[in-house]
Structure formats: C-alpha cells, structure tokens
C-alpha positions as CSV (number, residue, x, y, z in Angstrom):
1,X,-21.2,1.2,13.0
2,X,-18.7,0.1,10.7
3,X,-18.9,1.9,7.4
4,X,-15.3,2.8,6.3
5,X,-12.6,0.0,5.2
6,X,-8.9,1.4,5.3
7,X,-7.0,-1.1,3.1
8,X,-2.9,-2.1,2.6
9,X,-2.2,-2.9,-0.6
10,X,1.4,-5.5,-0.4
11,X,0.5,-8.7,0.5
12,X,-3.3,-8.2,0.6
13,X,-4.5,-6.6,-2.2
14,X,-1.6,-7.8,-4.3
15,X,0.5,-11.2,-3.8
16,X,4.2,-11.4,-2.7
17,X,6.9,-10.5,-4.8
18,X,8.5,-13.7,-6.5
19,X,11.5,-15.0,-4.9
20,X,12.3,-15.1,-8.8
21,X,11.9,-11.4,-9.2
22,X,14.5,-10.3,-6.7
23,X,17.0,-12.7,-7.6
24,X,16.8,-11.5,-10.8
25,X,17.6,-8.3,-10.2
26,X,20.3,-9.6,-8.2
27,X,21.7,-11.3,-11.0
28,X,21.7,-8.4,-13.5
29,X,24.0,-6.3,-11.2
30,X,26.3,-8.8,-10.0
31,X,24.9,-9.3,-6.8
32,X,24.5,-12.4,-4.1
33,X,21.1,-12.8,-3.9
34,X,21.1,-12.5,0.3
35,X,23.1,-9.6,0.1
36,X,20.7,-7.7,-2.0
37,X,17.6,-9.0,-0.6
38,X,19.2,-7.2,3.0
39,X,19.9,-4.4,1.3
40,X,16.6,-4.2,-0.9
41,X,15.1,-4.2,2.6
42,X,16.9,-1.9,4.6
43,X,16.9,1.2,2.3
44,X,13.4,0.9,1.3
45,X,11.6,3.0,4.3
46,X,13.1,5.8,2.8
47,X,12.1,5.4,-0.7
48,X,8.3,4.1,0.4
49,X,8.7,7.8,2.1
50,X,9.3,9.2,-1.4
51,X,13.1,9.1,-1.8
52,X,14.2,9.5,-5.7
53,X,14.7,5.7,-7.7
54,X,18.4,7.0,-8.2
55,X,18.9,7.5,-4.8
56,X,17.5,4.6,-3.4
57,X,19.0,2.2,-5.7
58,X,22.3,3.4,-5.3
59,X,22.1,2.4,-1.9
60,X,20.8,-0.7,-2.4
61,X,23.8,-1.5,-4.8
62,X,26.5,0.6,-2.7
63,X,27.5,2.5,-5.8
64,X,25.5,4.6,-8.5
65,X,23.4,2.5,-11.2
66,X,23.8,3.7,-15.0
67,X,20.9,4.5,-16.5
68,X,19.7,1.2,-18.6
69,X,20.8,-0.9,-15.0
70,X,18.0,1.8,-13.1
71,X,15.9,1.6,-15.4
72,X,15.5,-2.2,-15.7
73,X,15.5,-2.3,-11.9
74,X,12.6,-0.3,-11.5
75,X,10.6,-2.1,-14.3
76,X,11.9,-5.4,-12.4
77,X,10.7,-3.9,-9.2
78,X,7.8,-2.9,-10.5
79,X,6.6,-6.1,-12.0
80,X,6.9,-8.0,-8.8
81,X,4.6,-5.7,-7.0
82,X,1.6,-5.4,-9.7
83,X,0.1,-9.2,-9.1
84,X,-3.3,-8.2,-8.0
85,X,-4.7,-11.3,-5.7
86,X,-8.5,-10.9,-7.6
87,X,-10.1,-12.7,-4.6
88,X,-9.2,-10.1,-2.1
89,X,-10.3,-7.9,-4.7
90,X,-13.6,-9.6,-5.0
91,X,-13.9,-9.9,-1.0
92,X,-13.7,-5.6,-1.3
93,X,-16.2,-5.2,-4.0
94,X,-18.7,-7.3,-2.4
95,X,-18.5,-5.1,0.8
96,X,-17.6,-1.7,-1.6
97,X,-21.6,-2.9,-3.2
98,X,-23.6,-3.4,0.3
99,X,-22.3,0.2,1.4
100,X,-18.7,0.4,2.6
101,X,-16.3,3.3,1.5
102,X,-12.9,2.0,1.1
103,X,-9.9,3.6,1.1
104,X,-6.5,2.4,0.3
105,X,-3.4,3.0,2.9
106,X,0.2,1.7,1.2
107,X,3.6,2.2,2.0
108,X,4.8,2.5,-1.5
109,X,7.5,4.1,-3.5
110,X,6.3,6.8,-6.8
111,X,6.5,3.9,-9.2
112,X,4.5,1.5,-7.4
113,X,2.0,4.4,-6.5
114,X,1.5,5.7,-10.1
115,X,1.1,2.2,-11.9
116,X,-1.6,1.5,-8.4
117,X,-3.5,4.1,-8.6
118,X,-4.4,3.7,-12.9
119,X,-6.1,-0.2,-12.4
120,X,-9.4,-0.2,-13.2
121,X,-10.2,-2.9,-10.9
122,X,-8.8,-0.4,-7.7
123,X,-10.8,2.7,-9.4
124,X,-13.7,0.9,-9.0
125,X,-14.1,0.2,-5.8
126,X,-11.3,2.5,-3.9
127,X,-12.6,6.2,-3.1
128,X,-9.1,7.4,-2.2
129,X,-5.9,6.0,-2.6
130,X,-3.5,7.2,0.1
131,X,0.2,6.6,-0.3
132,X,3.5,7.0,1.5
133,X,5.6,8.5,-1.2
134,X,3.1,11.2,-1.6
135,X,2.1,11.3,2.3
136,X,6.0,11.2,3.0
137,X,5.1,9.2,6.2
138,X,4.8,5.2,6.8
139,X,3.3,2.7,8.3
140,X,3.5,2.0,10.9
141,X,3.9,5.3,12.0
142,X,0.9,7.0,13.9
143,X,0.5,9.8,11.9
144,X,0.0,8.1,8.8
145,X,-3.0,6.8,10.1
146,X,-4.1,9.8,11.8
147,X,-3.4,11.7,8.4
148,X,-5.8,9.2,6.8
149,X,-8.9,9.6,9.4
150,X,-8.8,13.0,8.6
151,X,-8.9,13.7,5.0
152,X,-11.3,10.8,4.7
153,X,-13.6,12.3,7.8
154,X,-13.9,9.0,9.5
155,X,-13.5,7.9,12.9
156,X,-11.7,4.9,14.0
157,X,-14.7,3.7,15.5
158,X,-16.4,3.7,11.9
159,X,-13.3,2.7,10.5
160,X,-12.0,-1.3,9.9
161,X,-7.8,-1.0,9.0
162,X,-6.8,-4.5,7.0
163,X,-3.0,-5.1,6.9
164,X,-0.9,-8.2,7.0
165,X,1.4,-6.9,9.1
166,X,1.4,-7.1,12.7
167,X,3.1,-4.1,13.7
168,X,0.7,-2.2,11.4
169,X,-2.4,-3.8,13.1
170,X,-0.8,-2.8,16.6
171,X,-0.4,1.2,15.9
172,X,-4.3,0.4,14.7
173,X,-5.3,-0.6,17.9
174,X,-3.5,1.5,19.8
175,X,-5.6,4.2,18.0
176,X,-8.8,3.0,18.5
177,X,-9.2,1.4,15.2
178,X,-11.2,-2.0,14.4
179,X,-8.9,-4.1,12.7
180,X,-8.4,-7.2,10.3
181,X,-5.0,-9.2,10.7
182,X,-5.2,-10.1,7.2
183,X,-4.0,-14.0,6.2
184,X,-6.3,-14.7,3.5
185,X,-8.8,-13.7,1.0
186,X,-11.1,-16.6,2.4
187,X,-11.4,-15.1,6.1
188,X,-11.5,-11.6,5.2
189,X,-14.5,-12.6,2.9
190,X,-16.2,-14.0,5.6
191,X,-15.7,-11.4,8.2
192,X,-16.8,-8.9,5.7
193,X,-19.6,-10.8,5.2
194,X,-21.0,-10.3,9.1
195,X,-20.6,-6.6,8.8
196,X,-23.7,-4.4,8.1
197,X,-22.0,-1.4,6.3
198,X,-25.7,0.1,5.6
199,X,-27.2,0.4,2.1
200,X,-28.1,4.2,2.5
201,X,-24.9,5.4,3.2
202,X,-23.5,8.7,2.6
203,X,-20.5,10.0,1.0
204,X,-18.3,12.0,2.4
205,X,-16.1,14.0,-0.3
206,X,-12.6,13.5,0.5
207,X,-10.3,16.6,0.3
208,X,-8.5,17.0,-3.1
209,X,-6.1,14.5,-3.6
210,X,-4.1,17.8,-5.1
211,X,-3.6,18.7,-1.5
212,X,-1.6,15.7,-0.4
213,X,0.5,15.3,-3.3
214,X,3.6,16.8,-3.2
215,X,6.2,15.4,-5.5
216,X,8.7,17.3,-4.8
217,X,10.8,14.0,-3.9
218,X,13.4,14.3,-1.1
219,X,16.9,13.6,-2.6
C-alpha cells in the first residue's frame, strides 16, 4: 500500500528558473550568457553536495567574486529558485489530507535549502525535508535515496518518488521504488487522486533532523 510520497522540489514543486534570471547574472559579471549558463551547470553538483557560495561561484566565473558581486549572485540565484508552482502544492496537500506522509528529496545548495525549508506552505504539509547540501550526496545517486528510506522508515514498496527528471526516476526503479515522471500539476493530481493512502494512518517519527545536518561545508 502506498502511504509515503518522496517529493523533488526543482521543477515540481517550484517552476523553472527564468531564462531572465540567469542572464542577468550574466550580465552583472560581464559574462556571455551561454558561457555562464555551461558553467552555472557544470560546477553545480558540487555545491548542491554542499560546496561553500565562494567556492562555487568562483568557478563558475573562473576567478574569485568580490564580496557585493557574491552576494548579489546568490540573492539572484536564489530568487529564481523560490517560484513555488501552488498547483503541485495543492495536488500534495490534497493527498498530505487523505493520509499520505510526504517527504521532500532536493538536490539543493545551503541557500536554496534554508530559504525551502522556512515556507509555510512546505511546513504544512512536508514531514521532513531532506537535502543534498546537508545529506552531502545527490541525486541521482543511490545512496541518497537509500539514506532517505531509512531515516523516514519506509519501504520502497510503500514509498511513491516524484521527480521531473528521468535519470532520477531510473535510480528509483532500479530500487524498487513506485514512481511518478512528473510533467504537470494536472496528471500528478489525478494520479494521486486513484491512490488510497488510508485515513488511519500512522506516524512514524523521523530521526532528528540534528543528526543529518552537518554544516560543516566542504571547501
């Protein structure tokens, strides 16, 4: 029986970063705006893994950022991520009321983690909120997922993972979970919808979130 929903967060709980928002930053330090998308991209494993803003960011820029240019990148950065899509929001609280335990599973760096984790809207309904930076492991790595089962006590027979990317939905299966290749609020809504999470259901207590964080961020 499916009674536990393991959630992404990028591109399904909140909407794609505007084109707009990257080439802005590109613009502020002097970059093309292809050339910093690639390098945006390529770097950002490492700081979703928990990698320091400075650190990251200097890569992305191939030289150190002064402190007003890093901070205005990460508030830039920051603001393109926080665009909640309310109707996949809605879709989750529907199933959160007729008995499903959610948890949330994001790659994400500390800034996107932090500003995640206070929404009301996400308290609500999300029992635990897992993250890379603070995990130090990504999707779609195994072990994240593995790591996730076990402080939440669920199986992945019990357990439905919803991600929009396919090589996240393919580790899934490959560990036995049910999964949800996540293109829209609309279908996730009504494949939520034919699930029976059971009104009596009961709560496990996950293990302190003290316990997974570390933030003692790599360099």
């Amino acid at each position: 029986m499916t009674t536990h929903l393991l959630v992404d967060y990028g591109e399904v709980i909140c909407v794609a970063q505007p084109a707009l928002a990257a080439a802005g930053m590109a613009a502020m330090v002097g970059m093309a705006p292809g050339d910093f998308h690639e390098r945006y991209w390529r770097f950002r494993e490492e700081y979703d893994r928990g990698r320091h803003a400075h650190g990251y960011w200097a890569e992305v820029l191939g030289r150190a950022a002064s402190v007003e240019e890093l901070a205005e990148l990460r508030r830039l950065d920051l603001a393109g991520n926080i665009h909640l899509n309310f109707d996949t929001i809605e879709a989750l609280r529907d199933a959160h009321r007729r008995g499903a335990r959610l948890t949330l599973l994001s790659n994400a760096p500390q800034d996107l983690a932090d500003a995640v984790s206070r929404f009301a809207a996400m308290r609500e309904i999300f029992s635990l909120m897992l993250f890379s930076c603070e995990l130090r492991m990504v999707k779609p790595g195994t072990r994240i997922f593995e790591t996730a089962l076990a402080v939440t006590e669920t199986t992945p027979r019990e357990t439905l993972f919803i991600d929009d990317r396919r090589e996240n939905i393919e580790t899934a299966i490959t560990l036995g979970l049910q999964t949800h290749h996540f293109t829209g609020a609309d279908r996730l809504d009504a494949d939520l919808a034919g699930i029976d999470f059971g009104q009596a259901r009961t709560e496990r207590r996950p293990w302190p979130l003290s316990i997974l964080r570390n933030r003692t961020s790599p360099s």
